[in-house]
N, C-alpha and C positions, 0 to 999 in steps of 0.2 A: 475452426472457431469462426464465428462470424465478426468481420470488422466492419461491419455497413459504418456502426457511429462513429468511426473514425475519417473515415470516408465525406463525411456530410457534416457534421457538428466536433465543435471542438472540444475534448474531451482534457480532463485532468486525471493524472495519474500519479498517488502517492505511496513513495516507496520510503523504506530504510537506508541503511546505510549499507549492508551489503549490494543493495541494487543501484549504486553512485559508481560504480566502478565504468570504465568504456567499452568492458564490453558486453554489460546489457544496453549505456545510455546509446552507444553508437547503432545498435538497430531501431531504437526505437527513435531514432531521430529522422528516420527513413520517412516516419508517417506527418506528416504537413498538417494534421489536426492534432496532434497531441504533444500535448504537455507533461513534462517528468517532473515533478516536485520531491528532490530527492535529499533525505539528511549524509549529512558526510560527517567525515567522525576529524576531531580539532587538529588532529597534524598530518592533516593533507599539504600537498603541496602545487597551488595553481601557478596559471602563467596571464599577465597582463595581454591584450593584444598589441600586434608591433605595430607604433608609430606609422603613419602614412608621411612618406618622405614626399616632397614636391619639385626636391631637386633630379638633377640628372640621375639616372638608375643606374645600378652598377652592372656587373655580369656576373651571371650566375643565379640560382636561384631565392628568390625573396625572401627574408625573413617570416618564419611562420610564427616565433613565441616572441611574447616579449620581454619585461623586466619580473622576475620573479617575486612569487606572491607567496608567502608560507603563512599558516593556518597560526600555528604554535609562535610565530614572530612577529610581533607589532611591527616592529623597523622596517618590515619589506612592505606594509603595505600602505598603498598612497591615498591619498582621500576619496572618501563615499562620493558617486556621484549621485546618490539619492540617502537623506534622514528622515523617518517618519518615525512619530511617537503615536502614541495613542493609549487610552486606559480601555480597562476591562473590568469588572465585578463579578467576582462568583457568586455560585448561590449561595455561601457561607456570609454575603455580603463585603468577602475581602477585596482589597482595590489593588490590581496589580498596573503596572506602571509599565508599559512594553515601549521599545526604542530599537526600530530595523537600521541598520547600515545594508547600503543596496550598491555594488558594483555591476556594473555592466560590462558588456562583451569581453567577461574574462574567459581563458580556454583551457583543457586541460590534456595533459599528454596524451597522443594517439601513438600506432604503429602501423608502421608501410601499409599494410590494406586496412587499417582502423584511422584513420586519417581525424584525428577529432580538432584542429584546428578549423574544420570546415562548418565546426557546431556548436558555434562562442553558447554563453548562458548566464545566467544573471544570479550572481553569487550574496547571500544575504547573512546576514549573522545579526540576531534576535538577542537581546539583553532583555530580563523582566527583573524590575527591585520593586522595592514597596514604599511605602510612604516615606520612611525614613531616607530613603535613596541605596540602599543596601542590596545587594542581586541574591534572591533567593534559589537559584539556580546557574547552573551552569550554561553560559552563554551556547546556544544551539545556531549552526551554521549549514542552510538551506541551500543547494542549487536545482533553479528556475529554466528547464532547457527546453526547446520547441521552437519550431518558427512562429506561434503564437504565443512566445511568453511574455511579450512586450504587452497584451491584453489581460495579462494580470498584474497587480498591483504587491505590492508588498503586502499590505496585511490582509489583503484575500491570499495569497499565497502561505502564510503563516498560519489563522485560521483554517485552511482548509486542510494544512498538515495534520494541523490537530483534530483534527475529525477521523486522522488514521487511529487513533488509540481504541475511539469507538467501534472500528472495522475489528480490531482486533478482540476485542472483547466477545465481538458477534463471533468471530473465528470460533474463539474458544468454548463458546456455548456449544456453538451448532456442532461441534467436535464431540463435546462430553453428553450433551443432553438432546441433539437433536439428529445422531447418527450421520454425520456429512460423512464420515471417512469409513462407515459399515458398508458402505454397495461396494462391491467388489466387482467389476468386469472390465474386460479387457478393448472393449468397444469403448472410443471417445466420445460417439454422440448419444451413449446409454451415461455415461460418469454428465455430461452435461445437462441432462435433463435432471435427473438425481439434483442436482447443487440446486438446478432451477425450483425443483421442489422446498430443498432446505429452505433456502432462501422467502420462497413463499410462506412457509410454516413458521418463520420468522419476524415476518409483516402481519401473518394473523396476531401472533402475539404482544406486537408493539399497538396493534388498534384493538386490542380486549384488555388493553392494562390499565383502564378507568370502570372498566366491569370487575375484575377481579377482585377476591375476599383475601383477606391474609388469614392462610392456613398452615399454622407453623408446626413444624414434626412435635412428637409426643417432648423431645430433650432438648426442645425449642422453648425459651422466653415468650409467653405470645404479648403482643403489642398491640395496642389499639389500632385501630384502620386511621388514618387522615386522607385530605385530597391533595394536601403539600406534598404528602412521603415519597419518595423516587421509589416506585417500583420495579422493582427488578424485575431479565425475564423467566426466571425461574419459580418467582413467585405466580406469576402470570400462568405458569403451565400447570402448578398442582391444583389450580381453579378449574382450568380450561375445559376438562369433560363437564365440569355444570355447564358451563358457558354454551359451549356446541348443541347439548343437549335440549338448552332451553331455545333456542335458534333453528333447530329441526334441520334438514335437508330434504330435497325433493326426490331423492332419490329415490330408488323400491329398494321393498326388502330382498334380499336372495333369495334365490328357490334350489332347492336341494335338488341337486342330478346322480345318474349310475353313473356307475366307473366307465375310465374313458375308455375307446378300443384301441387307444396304443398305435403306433405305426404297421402302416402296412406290410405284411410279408414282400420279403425283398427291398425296400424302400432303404435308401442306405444315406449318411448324412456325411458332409462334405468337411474331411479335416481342418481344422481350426487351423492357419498361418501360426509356425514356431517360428521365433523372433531369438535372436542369438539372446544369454541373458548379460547384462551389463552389470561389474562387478566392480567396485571400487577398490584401486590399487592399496598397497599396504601403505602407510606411512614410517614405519620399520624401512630403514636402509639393510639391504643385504651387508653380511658382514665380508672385509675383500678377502678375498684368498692371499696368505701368508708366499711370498715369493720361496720356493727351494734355495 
């Protein structure tokens, strides 16, 4: 895979909360442009950094953690060193109220060769109420990790989490309706070109979604067309052959050919590398053998 943009530009990366764990954050802390914007689930349990003592130094080796931070515990944890509020409007015109708590250079458990006190990250936790002052949800807590996450602010980092919901949507489309996971080979740079397509055939349908008609199945409601209505991309695709159509390509038509001649007599083709096949152990414990 290619990592040039990593390389040159600084890059954000939003993950869930399976991918919060250290040992995906810890390799990708390797890369000096990028950014892990990661949800953690609420009874985690972080560590402060330890105090910089100025007095004489003792023997033996430094403290690496410092005063304990629990998720699930108010008591453990010490004051934000950043508060940002800010409002938001949906399109329904409702007004949400958002309020980041932002720590900084808290760390989280490494081991012997996963060393993650070497990879502090900027830990946030997101309140939204509504007018009345009421939290319509359940408080969501973010960490910020990279050597350039000091270059993001809290509520770009917040915002841009939530842009992952729309990534996922797209997932799910291009899964059901645009074949991403039909190519089948065993070649990495043939599966990557594939997604490059998907992905392409998914851009056309986001820029034809002010050409599209609503054409609703026969045991469809039909609805009147507006230019307000959020079009879906689904609606967008049972349009799309008028669309293409009316748009032409330059291409030529095909010209009908004979049958091919097949390979050469004697020509012989070089076996495909077998790959051991990787099997996921049981989660069934064997049961022990009764002592005689």
């Amino acid at each position: 895979m290619n990592f040039y943009p990593l390389k040159r530009h600084k890059v954000n990366s939003l993950a869930d909360s399976a991918y919060s764990q250290r040992s995906f954050l810890f390799d990708q802390s390797k890369h000096k442009n990028l950014v892990v914007i990661a949800r953690v689930r609420s009874n985690r349990i972080f560590y402060q950094s330890p105090p910089v003592l100025e007095s004489k130094k003792k023997r033996g080796c430094p403290k690496k953690y410092g005063e304990r931070f629990n998720l699930a515990d108010v008591e453990t944890w010490h004051e934000p060193d950043e508060t940002t509020q800010t409002q938001q409007t949906t399109r329904k015109g409702r007004i949400l109220n958002i309020t980041i708590l932002a720590w900084h250079q808290m760390l989280m458990r490494g081991t012997k060769k996963q060393k993650m006190y070497r990879h502090p990250f900027t830990l946030l936790k997101i309140n939204v109420t509504n007018d009345m002052g009421d939290s319509l949800w359940k408080p969501m807590w973010l960490i910020v990790i990279g050597d350039r996450r000091e270059e993001i602010s809290p509520i770009v980092a917040y915002s841009s989490f939530r842009q992952r919901f729309d990534i996922e949507h797209m997932f799910r489309f291009s899964k059901q309706r645009l074949l991403m996971r039909s190519f089948q080979t065993p070649d990495v740079e043939h599966e990557e070109n594939w997604i490059r397509l998907v992905m392409l055939s998914y851009a056309q349908l986001w820029a034809a979604k002010d050409l599209a008609a609503n054409l609703p199945r026969p045991w469809e409601r039909p609805k009147e067309q507006s230019n307000d209505k959020i079009v879906t991309p689904s609606v967008v695709q049972r349009d799309f052959h008028r669309i293409i159509s009316e748009i032409g390509t330059p291409a030529r038509s095909p010209k009908t050919r004979g049958n091919s001649i097949g390979r050469v007599q004697g020509q012989t083709q070089t076996p495909r590398t077998k790959h051991p096949v990787v099997k996921k152990p049981s989660k069934s414990t064997p049961n022990k053998q009764k002592a005689a």
